[in-house]
N, CA and C atoms as an extended XYZ file, in Angstrom:
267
Properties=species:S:1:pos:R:3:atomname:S:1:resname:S:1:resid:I:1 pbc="F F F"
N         0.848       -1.181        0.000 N   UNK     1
C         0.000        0.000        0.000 CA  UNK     1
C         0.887        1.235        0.000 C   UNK     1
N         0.061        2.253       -0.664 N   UNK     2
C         1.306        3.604       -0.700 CA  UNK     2
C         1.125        4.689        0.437 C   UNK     2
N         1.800        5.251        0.525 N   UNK     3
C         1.623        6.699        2.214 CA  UNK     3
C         0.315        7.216        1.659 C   UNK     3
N        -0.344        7.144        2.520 N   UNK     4
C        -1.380        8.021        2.838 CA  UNK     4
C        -2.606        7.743        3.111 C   UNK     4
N        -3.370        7.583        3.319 N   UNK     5
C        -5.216        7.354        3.920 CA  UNK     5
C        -6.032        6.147        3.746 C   UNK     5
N        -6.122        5.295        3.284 N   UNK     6
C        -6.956        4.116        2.682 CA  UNK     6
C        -8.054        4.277        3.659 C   UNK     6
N        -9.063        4.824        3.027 N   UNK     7
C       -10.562        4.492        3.847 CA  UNK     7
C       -11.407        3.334        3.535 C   UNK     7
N       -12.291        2.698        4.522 N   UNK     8
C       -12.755        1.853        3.946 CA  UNK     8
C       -14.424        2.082        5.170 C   UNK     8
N       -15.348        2.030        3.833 N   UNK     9
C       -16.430        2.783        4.817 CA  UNK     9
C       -17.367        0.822        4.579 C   UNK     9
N       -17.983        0.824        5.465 N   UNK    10
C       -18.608       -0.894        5.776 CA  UNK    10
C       -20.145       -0.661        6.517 C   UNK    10
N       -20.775       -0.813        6.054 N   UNK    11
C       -22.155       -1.349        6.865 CA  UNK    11
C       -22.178       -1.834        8.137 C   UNK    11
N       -22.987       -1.496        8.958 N   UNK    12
C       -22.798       -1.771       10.245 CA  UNK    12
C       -24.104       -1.981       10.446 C   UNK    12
N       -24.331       -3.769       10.393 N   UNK    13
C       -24.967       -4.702       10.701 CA  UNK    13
C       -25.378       -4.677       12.518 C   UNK    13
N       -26.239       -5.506       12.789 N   UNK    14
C       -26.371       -5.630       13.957 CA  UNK    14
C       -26.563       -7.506       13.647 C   UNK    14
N       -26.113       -8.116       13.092 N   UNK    15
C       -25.789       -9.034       12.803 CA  UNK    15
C       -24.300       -9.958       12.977 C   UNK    15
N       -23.396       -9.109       13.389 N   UNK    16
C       -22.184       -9.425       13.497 CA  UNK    16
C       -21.155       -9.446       11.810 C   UNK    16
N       -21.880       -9.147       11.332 N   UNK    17
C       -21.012       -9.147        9.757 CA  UNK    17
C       -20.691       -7.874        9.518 C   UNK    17
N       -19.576       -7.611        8.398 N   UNK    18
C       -19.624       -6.345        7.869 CA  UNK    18
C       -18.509       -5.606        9.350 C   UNK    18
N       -19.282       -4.215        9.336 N   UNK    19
C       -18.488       -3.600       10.647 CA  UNK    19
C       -19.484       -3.766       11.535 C   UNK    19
N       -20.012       -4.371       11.770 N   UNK    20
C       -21.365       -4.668       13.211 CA  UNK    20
C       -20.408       -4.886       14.414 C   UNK    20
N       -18.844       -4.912       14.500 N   UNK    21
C       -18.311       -5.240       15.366 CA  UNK    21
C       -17.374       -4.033       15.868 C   UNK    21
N       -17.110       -2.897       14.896 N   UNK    22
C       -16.188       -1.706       14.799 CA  UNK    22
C       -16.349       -1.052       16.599 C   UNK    22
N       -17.430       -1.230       17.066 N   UNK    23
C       -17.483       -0.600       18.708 CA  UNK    23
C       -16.083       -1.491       19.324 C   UNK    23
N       -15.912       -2.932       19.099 N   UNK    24
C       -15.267       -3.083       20.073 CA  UNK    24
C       -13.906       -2.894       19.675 C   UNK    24
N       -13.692       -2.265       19.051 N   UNK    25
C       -12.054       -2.200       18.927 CA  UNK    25
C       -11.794       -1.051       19.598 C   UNK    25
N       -10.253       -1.039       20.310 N   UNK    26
C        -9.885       -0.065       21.367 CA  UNK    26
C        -8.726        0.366       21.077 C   UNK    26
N        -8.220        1.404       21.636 N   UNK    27
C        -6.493        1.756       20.909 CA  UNK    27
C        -5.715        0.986       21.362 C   UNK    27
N        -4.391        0.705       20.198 N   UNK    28
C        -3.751        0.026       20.549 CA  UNK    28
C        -4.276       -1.373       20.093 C   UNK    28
N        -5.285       -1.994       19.458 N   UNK    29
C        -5.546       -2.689       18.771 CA  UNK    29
C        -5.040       -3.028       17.600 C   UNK    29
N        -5.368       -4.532       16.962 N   UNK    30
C        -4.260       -4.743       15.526 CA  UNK    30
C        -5.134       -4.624       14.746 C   UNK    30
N        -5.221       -3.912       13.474 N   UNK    31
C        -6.349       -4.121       12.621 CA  UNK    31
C        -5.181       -4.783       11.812 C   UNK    31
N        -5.901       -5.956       11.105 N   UNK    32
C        -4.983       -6.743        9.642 CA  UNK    32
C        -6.207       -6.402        8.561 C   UNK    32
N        -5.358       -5.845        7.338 N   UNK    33
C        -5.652       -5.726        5.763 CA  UNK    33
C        -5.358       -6.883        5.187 C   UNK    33
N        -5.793       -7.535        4.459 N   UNK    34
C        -5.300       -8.736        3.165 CA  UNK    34
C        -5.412       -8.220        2.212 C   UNK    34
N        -4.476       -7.979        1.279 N   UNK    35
C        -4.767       -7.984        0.134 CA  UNK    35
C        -4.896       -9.351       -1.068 C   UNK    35
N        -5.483       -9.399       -2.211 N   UNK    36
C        -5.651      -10.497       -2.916 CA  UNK    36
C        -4.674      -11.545       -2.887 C   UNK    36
N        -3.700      -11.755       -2.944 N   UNK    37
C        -2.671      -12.310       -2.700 CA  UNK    37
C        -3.094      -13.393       -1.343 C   UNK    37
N        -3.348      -13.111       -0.158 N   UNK    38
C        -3.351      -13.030        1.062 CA  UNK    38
C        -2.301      -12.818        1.944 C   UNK    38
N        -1.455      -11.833        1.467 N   UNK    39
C        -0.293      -10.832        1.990 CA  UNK    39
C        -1.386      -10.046        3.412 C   UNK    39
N        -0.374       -9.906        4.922 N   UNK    40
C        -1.135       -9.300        5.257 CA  UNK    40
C        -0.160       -8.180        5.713 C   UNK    40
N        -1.234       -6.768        6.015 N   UNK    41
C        -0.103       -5.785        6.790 CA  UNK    41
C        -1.147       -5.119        7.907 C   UNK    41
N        -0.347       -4.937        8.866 N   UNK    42
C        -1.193       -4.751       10.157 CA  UNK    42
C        -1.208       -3.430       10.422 C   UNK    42
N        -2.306       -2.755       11.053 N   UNK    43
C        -2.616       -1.281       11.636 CA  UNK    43
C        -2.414       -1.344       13.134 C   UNK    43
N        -2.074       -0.491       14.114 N   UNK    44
C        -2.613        0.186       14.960 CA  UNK    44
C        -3.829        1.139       14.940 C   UNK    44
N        -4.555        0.728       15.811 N   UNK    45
C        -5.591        1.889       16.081 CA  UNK    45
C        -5.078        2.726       16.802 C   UNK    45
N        -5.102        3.999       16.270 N   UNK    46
C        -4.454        5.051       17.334 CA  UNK    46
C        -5.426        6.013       17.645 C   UNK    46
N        -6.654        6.095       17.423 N   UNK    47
C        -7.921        7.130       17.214 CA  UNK    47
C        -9.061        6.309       17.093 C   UNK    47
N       -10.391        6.782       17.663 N   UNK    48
C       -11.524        6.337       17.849 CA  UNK    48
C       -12.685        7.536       18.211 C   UNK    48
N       -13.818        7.773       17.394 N   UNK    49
C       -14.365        9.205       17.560 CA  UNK    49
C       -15.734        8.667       16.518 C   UNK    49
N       -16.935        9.644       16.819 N   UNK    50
C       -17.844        9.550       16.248 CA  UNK    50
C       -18.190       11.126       16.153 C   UNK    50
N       -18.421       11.435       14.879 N   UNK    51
C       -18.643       12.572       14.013 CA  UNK    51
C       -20.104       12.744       13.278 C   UNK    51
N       -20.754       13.885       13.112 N   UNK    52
C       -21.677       13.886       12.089 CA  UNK    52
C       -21.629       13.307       10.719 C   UNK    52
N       -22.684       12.611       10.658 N   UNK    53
C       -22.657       12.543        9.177 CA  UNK    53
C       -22.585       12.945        8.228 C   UNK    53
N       -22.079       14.207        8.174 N   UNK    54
C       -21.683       15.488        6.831 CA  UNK    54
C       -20.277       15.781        7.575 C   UNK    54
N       -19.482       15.414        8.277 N   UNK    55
C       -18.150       15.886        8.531 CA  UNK    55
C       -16.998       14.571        7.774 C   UNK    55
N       -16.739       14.842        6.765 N   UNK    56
C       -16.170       13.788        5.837 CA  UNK    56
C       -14.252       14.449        5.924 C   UNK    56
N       -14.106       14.734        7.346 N   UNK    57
C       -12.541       15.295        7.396 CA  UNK    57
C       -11.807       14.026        7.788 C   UNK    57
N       -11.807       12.634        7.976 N   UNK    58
C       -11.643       11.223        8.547 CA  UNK    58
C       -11.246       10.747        6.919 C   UNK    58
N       -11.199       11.614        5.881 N   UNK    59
C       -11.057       10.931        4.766 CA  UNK    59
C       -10.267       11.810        3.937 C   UNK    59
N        -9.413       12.986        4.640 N   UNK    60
C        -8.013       13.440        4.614 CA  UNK    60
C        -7.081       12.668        4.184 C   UNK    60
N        -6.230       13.046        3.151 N   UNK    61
C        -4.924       12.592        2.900 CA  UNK    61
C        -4.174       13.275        3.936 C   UNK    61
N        -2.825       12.369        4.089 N   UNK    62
C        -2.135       13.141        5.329 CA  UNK    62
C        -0.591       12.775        4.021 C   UNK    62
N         0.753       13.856        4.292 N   UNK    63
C         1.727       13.923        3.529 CA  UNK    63
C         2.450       13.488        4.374 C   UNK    63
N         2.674       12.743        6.024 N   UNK    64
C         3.568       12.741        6.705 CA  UNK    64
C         4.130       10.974        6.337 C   UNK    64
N         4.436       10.577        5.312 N   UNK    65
C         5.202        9.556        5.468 CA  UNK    65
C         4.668        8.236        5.870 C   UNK    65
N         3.644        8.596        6.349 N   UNK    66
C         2.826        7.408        7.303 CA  UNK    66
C         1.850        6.870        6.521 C   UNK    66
N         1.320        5.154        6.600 N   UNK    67
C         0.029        4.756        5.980 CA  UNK    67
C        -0.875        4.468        7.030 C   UNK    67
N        -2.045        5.009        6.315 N   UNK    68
C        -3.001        5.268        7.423 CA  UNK    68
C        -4.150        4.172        7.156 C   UNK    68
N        -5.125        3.439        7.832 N   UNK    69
C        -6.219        3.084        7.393 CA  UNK    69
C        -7.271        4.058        7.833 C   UNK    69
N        -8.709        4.152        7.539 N   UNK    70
C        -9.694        4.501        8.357 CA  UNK    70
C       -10.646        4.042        8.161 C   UNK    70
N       -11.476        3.758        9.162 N   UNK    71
C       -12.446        2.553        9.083 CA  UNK    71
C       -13.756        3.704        9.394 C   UNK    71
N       -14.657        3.540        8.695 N   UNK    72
C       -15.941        4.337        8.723 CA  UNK    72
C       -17.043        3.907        8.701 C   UNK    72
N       -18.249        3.799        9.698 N   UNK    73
C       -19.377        3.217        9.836 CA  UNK    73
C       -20.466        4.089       10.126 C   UNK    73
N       -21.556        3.214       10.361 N   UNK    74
C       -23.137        4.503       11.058 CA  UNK    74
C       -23.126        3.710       12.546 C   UNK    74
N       -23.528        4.801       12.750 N   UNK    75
C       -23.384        4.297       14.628 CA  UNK    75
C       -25.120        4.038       14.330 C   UNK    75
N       -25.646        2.794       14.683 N   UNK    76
C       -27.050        2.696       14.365 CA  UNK    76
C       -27.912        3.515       15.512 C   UNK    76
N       -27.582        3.677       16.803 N   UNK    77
C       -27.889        4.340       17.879 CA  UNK    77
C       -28.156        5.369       18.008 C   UNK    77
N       -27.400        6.509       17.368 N   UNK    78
C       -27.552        7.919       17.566 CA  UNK    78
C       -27.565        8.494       16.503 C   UNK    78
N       -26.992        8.028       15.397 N   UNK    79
C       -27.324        8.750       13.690 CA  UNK    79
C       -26.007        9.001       13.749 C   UNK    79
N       -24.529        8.981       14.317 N   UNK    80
C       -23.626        9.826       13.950 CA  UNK    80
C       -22.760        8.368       12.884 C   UNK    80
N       -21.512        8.920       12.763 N   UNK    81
C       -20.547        8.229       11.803 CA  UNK    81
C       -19.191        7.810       12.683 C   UNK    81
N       -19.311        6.249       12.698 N   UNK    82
C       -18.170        5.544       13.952 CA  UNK    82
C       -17.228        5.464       13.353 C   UNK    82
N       -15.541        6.656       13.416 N   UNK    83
C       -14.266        6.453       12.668 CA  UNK    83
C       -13.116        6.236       13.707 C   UNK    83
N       -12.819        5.034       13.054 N   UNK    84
C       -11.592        4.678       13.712 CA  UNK    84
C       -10.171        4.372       13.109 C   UNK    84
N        -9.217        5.059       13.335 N   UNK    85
C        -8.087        5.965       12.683 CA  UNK    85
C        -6.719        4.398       12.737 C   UNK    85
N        -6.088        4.033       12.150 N   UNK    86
C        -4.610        3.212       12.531 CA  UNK    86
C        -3.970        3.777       11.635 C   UNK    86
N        -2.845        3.297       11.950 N   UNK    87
C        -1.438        3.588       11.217 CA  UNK    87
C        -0.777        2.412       11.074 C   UNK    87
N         0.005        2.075       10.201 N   UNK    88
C         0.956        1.066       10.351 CA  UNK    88
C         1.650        0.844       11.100 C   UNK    88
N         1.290       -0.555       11.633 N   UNK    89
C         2.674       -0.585       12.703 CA  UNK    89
C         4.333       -1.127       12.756 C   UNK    89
């Protein structure tokens, strides 16, 4: 993957599929990517926050060198948008 942002926005089931599970991850958590291959490369979660649903700043390119994931959902509860930030570790 190249420096900078990879978002990946997922449905949030109350089913357990999809991101129906994105609440329980905490910082300091491993998120793993596969790509086709089944190469994997692992994230830190370093950020966890829920935003309006018209605040689309979680999907920033950043120039600092770093690869970022961000994971983006609907919080089914309150209407807002569940983003949770890693970096490579």
């Amino acid at each position: 993957m190249k420096l900078g942002n990879l978002c990946i926005a997922g449905h949030n089931y109350v089913d357990n599929k999809l991101f129906s599970n994105i609440n329980l991850l905490t910082i300091n958590d491993i998120v793993k990517i596969y790509d086709l291959k089944g190469n994997c490369l692992e994230y830190v979660v370093f950020d966890i926050q829920e935003v309006p649903a018209t605040d689309t700043s979680c999907t920033m390119q950043n120039n600092d060198n770093v690869k970022y994931v961000t994971l983006i959902t609907c919080n089914n509860v309150n209407g807002l948008r569940h983003i949770v930030k890693c970096k490579n570790s």
